[in-house]
PATORZA-491884 format. One record per residue: x, y, z of N, C-alpha, C in turn. Coordinates in pm, whole numbers, padded with zeros to 5 digits, always signed. Layout:
REM residues N
XYZXYZXYZ
...
//
This chain:
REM residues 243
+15173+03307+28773+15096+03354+28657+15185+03438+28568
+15179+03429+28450+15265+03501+28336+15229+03632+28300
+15282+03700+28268+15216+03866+28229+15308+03908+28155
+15271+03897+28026+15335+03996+27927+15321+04115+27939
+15432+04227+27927+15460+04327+27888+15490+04361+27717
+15458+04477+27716+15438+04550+27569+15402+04704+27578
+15501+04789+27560+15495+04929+27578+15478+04964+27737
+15534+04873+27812+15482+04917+27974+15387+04889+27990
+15273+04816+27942+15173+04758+27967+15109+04645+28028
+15038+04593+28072+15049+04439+28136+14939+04406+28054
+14954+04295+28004+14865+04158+27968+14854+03999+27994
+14743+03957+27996+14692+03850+28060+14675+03832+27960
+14716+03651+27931+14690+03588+27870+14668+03429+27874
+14571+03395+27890+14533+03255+27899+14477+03173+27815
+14476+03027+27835+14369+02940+27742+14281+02837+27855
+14166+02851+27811+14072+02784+27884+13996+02699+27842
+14033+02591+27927+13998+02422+27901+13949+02395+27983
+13847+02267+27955+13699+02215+28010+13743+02042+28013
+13871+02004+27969+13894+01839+27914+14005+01789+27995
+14021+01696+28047+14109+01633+28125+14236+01630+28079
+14323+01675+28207+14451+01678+28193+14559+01669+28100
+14510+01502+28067+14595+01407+28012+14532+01447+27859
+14476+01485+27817+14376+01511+27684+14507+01561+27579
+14540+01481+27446+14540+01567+27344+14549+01713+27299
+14442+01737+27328+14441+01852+27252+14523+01959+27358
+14497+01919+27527+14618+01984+27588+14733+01974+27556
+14784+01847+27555+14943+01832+27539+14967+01898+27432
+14895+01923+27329+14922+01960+27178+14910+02116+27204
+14823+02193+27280+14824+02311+27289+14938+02373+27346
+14939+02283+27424+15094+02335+27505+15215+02362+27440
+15230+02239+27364+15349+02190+27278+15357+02334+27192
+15234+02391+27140+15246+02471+27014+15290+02571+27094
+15255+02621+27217+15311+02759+27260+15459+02742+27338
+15436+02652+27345+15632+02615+27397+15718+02611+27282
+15650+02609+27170+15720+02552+27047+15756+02699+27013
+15642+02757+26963+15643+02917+26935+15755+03010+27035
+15758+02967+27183+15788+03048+27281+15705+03177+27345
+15601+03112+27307+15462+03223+27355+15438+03201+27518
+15475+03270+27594+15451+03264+27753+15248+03262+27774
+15231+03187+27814+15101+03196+27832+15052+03073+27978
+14919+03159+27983+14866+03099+28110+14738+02944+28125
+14747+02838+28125+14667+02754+28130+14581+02713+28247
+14427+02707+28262+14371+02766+28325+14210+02626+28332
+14241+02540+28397+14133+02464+28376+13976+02467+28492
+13856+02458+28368+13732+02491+28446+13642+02403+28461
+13558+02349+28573+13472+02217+28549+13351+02286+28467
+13281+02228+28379+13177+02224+28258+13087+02148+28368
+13006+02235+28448+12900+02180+28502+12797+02311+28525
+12686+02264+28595+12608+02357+28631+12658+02530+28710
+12684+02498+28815+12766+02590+28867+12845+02698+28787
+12940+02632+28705+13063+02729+28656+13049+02678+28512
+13108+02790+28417+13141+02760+28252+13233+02887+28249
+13305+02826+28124+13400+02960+28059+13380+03115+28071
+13223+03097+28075+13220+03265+28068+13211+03329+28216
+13156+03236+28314+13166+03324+28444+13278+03272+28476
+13409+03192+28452+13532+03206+28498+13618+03326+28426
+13549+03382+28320+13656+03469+28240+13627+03566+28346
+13493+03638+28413+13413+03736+28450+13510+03682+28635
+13540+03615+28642+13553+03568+28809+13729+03625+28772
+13810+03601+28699+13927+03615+28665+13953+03722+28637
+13891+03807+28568+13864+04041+28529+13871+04057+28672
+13749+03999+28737+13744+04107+28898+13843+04097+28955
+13938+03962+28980+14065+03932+29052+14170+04011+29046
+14196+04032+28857+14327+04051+28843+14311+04226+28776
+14179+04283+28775+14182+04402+28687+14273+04552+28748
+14308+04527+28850+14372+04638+28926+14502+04648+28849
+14502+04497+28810+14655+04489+28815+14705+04484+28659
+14631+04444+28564+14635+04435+28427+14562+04524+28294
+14605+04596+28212+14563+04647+28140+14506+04565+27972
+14561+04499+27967+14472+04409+27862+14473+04227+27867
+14362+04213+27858+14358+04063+27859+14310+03993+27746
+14380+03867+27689+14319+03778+27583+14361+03634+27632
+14172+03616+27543+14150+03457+27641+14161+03402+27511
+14172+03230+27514+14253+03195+27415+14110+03024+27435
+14058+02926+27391+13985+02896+27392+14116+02742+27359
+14088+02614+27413+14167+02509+27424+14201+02467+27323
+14122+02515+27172+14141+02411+27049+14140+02520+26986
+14205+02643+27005+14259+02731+26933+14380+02789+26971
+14466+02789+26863+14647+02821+26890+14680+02859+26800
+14784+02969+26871+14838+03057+26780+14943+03022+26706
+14950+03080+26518+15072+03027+26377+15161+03103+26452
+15178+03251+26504+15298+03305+26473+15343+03391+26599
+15474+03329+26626+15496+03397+26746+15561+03553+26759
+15482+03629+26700+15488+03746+26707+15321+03798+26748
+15212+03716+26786+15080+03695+26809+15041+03787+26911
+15102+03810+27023+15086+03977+27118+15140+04106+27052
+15210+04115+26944+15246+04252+26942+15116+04251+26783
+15092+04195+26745+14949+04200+26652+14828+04201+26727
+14849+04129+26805+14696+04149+26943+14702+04304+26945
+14790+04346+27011+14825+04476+27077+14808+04553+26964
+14836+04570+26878+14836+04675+26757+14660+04662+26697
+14609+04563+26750+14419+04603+26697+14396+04658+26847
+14462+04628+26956+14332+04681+27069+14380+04800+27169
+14542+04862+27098+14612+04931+27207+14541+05059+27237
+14439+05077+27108+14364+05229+27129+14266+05246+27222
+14274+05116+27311+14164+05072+27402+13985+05138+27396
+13984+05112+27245+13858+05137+27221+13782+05026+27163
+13880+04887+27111+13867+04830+27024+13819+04668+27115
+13724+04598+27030+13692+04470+27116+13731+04395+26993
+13847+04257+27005+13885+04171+26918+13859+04043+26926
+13758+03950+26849+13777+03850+26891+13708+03761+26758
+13731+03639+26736+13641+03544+26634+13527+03539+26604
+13508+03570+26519+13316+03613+26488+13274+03471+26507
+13129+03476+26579+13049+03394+26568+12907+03420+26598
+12813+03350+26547+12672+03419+26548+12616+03342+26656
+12535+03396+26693+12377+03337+26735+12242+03227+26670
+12217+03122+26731+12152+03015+26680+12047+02960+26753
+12023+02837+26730+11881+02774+26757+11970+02726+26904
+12068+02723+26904+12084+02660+27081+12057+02782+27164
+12062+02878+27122+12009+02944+27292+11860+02923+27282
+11792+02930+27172+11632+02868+27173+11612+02758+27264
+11698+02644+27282+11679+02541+27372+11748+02570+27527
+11845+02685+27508+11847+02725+27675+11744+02841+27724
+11685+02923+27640+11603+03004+27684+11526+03032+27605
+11357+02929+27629+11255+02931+27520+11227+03082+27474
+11209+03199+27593+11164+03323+27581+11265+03373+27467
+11367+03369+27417+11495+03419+27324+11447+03402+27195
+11449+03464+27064+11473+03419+26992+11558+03427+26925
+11638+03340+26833+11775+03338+26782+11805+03468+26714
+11910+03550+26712+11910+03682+26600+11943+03684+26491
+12081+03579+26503+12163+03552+26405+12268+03690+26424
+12260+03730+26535+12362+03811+26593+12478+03726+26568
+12583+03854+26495+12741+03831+26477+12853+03898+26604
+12858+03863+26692+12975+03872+26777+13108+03814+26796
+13192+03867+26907+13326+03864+26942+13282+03750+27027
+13310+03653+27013+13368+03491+27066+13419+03454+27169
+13403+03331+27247+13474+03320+27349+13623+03250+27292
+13565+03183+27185+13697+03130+27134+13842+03203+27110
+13827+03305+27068+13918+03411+27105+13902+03559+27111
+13935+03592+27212+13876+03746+27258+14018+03827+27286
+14019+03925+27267+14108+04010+27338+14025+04171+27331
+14095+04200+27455+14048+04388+27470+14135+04423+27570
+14103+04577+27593+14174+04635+27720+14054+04660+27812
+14178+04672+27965+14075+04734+28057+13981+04838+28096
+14039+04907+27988+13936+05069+27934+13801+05037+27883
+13818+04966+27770+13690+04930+27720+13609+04834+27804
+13622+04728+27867+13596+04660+27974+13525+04776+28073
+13544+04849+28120+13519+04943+28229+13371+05014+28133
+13433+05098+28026+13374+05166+27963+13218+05113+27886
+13229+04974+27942+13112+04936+27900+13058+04854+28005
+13062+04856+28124+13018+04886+28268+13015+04710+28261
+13159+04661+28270+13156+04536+28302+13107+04432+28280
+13082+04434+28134+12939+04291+28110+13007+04125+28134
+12941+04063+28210+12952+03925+28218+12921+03844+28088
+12984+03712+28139+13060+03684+27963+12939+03515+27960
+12853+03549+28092+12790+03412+28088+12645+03501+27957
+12586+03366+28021+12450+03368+27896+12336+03472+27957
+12261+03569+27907+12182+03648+27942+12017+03642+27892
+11991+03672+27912+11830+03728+27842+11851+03739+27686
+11885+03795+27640+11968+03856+27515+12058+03819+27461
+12184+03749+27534+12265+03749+27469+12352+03553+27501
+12371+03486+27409+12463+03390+27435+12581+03406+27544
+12641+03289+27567+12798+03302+27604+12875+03417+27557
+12952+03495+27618+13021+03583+27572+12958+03702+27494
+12857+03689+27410+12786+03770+27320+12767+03936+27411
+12716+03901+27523+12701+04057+27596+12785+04231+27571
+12945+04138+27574+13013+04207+27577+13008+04292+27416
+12996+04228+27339+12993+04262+27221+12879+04370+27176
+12735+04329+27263+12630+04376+27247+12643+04529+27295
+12730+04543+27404+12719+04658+27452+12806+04789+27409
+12907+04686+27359+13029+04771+27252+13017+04829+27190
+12875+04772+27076+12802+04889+26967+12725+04936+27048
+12662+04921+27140+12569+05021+27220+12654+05149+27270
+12741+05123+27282+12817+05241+27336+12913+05298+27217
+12907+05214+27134+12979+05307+26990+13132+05274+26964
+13169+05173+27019+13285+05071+27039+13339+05012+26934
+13500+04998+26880+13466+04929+26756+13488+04761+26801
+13442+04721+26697+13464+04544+26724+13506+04433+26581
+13635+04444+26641+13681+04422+26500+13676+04259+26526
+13622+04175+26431+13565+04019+26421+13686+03945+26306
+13733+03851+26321+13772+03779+26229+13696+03629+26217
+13726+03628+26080+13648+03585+25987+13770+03467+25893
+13759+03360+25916+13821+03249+25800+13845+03274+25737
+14013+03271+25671+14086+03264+25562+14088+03196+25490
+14111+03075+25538+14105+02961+25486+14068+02828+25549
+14079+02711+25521+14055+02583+25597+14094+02463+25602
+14121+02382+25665+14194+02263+25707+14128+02134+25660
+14074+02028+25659+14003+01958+25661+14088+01821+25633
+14038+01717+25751+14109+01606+25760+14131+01535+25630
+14040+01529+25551+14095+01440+25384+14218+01485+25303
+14223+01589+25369+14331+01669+25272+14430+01707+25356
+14461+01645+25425+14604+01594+25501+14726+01527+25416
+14661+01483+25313+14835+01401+25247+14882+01548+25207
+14855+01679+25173+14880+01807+25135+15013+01830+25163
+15121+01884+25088+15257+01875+25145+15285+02018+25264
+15159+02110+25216+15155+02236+25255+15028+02199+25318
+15059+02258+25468+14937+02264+25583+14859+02377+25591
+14894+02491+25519+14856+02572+25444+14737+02613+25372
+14748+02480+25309+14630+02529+25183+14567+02566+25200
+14493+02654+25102+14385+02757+25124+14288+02652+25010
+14134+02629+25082+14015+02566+25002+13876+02654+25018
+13839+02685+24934+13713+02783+24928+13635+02795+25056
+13595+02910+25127+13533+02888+25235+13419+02980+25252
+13292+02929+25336+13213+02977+25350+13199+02980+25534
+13168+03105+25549+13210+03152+25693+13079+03019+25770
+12983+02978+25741+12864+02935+25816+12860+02757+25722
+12943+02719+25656+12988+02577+25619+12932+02475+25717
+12941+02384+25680+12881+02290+25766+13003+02228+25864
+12934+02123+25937+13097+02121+26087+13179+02065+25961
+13268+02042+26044+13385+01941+26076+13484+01946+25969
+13468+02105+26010+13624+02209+25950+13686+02244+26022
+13848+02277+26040+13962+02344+26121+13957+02451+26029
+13969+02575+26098+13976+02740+26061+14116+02783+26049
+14160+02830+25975+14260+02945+25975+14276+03072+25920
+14295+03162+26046+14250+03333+26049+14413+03396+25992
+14387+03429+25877+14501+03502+25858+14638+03471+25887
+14650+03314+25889+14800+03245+25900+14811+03327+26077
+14740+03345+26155+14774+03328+26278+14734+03307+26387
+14647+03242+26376+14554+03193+26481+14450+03061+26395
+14446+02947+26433+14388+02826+26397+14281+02788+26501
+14174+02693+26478+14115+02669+26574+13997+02593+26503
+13941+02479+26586+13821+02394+26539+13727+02464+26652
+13577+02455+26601+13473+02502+26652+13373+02397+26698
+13410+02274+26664+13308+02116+26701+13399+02032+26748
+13499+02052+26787+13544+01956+26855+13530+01876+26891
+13429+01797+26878+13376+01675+26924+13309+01596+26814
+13327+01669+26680+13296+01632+26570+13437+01528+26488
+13404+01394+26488+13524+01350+26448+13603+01430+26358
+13529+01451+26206+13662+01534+26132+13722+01696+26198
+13646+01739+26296+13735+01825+26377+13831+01798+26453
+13786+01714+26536+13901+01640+26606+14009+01591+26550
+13942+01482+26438+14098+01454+26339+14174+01578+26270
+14129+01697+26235+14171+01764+26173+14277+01861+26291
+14209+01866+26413+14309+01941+26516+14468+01857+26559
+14387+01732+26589+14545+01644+26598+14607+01634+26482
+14563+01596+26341+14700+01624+26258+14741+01745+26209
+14655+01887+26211+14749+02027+26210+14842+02071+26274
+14803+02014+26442+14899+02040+26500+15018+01975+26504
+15027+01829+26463+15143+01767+26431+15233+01797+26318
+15174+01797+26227+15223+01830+26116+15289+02051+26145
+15211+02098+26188+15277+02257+26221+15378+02207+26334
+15399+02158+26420+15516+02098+26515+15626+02071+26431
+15614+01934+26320+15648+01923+26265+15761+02000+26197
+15704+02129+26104+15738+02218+26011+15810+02294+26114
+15785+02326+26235+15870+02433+26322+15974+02368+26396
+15978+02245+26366+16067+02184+26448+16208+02163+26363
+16176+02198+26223+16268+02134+26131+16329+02267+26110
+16206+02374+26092+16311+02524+26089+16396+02544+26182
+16391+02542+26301+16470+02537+26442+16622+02479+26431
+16583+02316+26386+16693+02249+26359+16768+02346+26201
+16716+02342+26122+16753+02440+25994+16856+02509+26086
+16790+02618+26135+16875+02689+26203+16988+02718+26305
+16942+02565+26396+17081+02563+26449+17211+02487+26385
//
């Protein structure tokens, strides 16, 4: 298992996938952090009754928390632009007061997992990408990252953060990707965005962190395989540039 250091500190860092081996969007995730030189941990979970992302994040804290002071989970179809991406992690959450992760709200699907719920339209820290320390983790008496009474996937943690007076800093779309607009010479482009748009958009947070949210939505899907080719691409040619 990999563990970054930063100021004497230990961090965990993983990405967690639900899709077979051989899948795309793995090989491509991989590629981007080998490409970058981002040391990171890959971590696959069966999508069944039993187990999901959020009680493996919650099964993975109890294991390793003795031993690690901050952890960020990294979600399979989200990867990081810039490999300087831990010492910017670290600089929002080193005050270990701070919970960081991709805003996303609350909707009519937990209505269909738990009739008693009703939707809030609660804005929380994401499973798609999260980071915090083990202070705040503690300091907010361990919340599990599965689905609750109250709260979605992951949502808990968030819930309890302002309950306890926590800050939670959310990012929010810069800009956006979208498969038609691939002949673009710049992968870049920035096209008007509205945070709650309809699917089958690729996100990009501040030129450093990318990520589709429907994945299973063709123009997401198309839009994840050619960003990531095309950003391979562009880093592969600076490299060569340079040597």
């Amino acid at each position: 298992m990999y563990i970054i250091t930063i100021n004497e500190k230990k961090i965990l860092s993983m990405v967690l996938y639900n899709y077979n081996e051989d899948s795309i969007f793995l090989r491509r995730n991989k590629e981007i952090f080998s490409c970058l030189d981002i040391p990171i941990n890959h971590y696959w979970y069966p999508n069944c009754h039993w187990t999901n992302k959020g009680a493996l994040i919650s099964k993975i804290i109890k294991e390793v928390i003795n031993e690690i002071d901050y952890f960020i989970f990294f979600d399979g179809f989200c990867i990081p632009l810039n490999n300087q991406i831990y010492h910017w992690i670290y600089s929002k959450i080193s005050d270990n007061n701070t919970l960081l992760g991709i805003a996303d709200r609350t909707d009519n699907s937990l209505i269909e997992l738990k009739p008693s719920v009703k939707p809030t339209g609660h804005i929380y820290a994401s499973l798609d990408f999260l980071a915090f320390s083990k202070n705040i983790y503690k300091k907010c008496v361990y919340p599990g990252f599965h689905e609750t009474l109250r709260a979605a996937e992951g949502e808990e943690f968030s819930i309890r953060a302002a309950e306890f007076g926590f800050n939670i800093t959310l990012m929010y779309p810069t800009s956006n990707f979208f498969v038609k607009d691939m002949s673009q010479s710049n992968i870049l482009t920035s096209f008007p965005f509205n945070f709650f748009m309809k699917l089958g958009y690729a996100q990009i947070y501040n030129n450093i962190i990318f990520r589709v949210k429907y994945p299973r939505e063709n123009d997401s899907y198309l839009s994840f395989i050619r960003f990531t080719e095309l950003f391979l691409e562009q880093k592969r040619k600076q490299l060569k540039y340079l040597t």
